[in-house]
N, C-alpha and C positions, 0 to 999 in steps of 0.2 A: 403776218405775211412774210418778214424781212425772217424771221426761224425758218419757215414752211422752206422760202429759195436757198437760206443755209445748209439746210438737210440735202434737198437737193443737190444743190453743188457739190458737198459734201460726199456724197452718194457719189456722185458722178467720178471727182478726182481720184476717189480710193478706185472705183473699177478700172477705167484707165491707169490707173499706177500700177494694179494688178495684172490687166493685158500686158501692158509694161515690161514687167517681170518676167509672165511667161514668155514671149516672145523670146526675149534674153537667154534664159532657160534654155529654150526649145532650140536656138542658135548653138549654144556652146554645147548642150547635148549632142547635137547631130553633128556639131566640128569633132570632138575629141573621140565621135564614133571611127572616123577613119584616120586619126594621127596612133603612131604608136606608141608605145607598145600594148600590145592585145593582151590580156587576161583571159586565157582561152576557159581556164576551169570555170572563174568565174561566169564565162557564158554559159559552157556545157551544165551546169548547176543549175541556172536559170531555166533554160531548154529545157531539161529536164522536171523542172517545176510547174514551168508554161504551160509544156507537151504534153507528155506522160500522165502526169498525176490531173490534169483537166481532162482527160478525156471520159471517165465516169459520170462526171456531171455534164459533160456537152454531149456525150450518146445518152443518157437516156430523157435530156429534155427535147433533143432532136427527133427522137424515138417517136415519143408520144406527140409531140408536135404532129408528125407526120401521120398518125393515126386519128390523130383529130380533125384534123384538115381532111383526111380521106373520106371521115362520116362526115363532117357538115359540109362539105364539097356533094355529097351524095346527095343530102338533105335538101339540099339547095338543086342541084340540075334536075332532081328527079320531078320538079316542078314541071321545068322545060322540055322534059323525057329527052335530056342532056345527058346520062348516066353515062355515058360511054366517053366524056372529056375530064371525068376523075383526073383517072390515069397522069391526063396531059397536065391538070393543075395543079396534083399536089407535086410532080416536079419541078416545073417552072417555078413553084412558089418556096420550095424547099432550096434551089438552088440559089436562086435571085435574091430571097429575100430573108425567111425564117432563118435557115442555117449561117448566114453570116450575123444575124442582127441577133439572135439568140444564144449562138455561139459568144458573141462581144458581149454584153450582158454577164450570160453566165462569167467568163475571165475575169470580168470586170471588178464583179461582188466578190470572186474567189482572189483573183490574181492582186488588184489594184488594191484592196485592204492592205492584203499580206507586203505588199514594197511599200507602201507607207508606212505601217505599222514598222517595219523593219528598221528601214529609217530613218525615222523620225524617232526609236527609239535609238540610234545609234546617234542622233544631233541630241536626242535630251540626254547622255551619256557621254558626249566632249568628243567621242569614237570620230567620227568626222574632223575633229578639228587633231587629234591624234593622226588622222591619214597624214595630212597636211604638211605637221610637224615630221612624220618619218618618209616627207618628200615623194609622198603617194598621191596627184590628182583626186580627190574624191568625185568629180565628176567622168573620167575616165574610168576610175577604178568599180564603180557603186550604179552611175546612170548609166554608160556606156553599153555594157553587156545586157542589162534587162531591155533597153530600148533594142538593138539587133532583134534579143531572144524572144522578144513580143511581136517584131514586126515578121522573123523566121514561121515562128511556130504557128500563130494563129490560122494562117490559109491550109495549114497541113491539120488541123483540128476543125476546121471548117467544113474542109473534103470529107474527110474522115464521117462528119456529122451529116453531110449529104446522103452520105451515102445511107447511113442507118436510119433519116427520117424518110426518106424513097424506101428503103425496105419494111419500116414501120405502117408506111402508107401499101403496101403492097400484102403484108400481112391481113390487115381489115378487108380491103379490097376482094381478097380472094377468099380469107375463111370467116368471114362477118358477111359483105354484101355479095359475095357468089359470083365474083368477075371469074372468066374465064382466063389461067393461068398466062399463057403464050397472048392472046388478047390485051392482058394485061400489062404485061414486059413492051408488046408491041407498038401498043397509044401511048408508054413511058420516054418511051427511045422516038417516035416518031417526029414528034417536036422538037426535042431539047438539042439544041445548039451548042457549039465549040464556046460561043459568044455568053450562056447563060451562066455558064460555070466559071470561065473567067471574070464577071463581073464579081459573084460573090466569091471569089478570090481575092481581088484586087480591094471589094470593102475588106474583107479579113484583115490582109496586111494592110489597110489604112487603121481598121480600128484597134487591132493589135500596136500599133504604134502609138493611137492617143491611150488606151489604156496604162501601158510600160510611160507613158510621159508624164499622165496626170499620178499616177504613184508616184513616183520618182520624184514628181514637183512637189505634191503638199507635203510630202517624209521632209523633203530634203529642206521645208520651209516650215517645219513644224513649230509649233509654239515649245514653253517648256512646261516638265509636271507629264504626269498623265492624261490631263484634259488636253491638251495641246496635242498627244499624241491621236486621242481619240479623235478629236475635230480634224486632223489631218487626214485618218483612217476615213470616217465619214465625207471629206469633202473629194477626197480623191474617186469613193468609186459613184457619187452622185455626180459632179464632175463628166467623169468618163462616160457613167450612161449619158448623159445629155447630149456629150459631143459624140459618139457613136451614134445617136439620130438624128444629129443635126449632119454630119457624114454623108449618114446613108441617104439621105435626099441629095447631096450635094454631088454626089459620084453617082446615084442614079439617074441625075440630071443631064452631068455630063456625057455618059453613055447613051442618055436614049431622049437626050432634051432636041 
């Protein structure tokens, strides 16, 4: 029994030492975001990596999202001889909910490896402690710019993924289940609000920020060896998923609690 409440304890102190940490973290990260001086390439670089090069895998899992939602949407109202509220659900659900949680996700696996991995291989290689010595912030120089570049970019890959899971949904809609084109545009735009697009905006740029955060932390906390980098690789994007749905309740609460 006195082992069993050790473990315990034991359990307990390390995650509280680890909130700990991050909090710390997440503090001087977001200070050194706005002192200067900027490292502008280094953001442009980022954005670039963020932006640009996500966007193949955020359009085409938004795509087909949106196409699947349109048939079992169909499958489903055509019970209630509902077919004619498709339209209205696969955008609401594409705006609100899919394209931000799915868009985070995908960055997550793609982005939050790759700045860990980076890193973490840059702490098992002294690179870090190198900035330091030639009087360079590694927190400025290294977290600063991917935190921006994640919390910039993500809403504009979000949008972007709205847009192409609504036209994925609108493809089925009309050359699979035989909606009437203008009908179909019309029940799309009918509902959808100023309000539904900025919600899954505002998750974007939240979860673009834990993603850019939770890299940035286990890299920049990496063990040494390759296994340390790995486990850093691994915890950052299981991490990131997690708190991206523990988020998206938390900001969908807010807005519509």
């Amino acid at each position: 029994m006195i082992g069993f409440l050790q473990n315990i304890g034991r359990t307990t102190l390390a995650f509280l030492a680890a909130i700990g940490r991050l909090s710390l973290f997440t503090l001087a990260a977001v200070r050194w975001t706005f002192l200067p001086p900027y490292y502008l390439r280094q953001l442009g670089r980022q954005m670039v990596d963020i932006g640009y090069f996500s966007l193949p895998v955020v359009g085409l899992t938004t795509l087909f999202s949106g196409m699947v939602l349109a048939l079992q949407s169909y499958t489903g109202f055509a019970r209630f001889s509902a077919e004619d509220t498709v339209a209205t659900v696969v955008v609401l659900s594409v705006t609100r909910e899919l394209g931000p949680v799915l868009a985070g996700l995908m960055v997550a696996g793609r982005i939050g490896a790759s700045m860990a991995a980076e890193i973490g291989t840059m702490r098992v290689t002294d690179q870090i402690d190198a900035l330091d010595t030639l009087s360079t912030r590694p927190m400025q120089y290294l977290v600063a710019p991917r935190i921006v570049a994640g919390t910039v970019c993500l809403p504009f890959l979000v949008l972007i993924g709205d847009l192409i899971g609504v036209f994925g949904g609108y493809l089925v809609g009309v050359y699979r289940l035989g909606f009437n084109p203008s009908i179909y545009l019309s029940r799309t735009l009918e509902y959808l609000e100023i309000s539904d697009v900025t919600l899954g905006l505002v998750k974007a740029a939240v979860f673009g920020f834990l993603i850019a955060l939770m890299g940035c932390y286990h890299g920049y906390h990496s063990g040494r060896g390759a296994e340390g980098v790995g486990r850093a690789t691994t915890n950052a994007v299981v991490s990131a998923s997690i708190l991206i749905l523990i988020a998206n309740y938390i900001v969908t609460a807010l807005f519509f609690g």
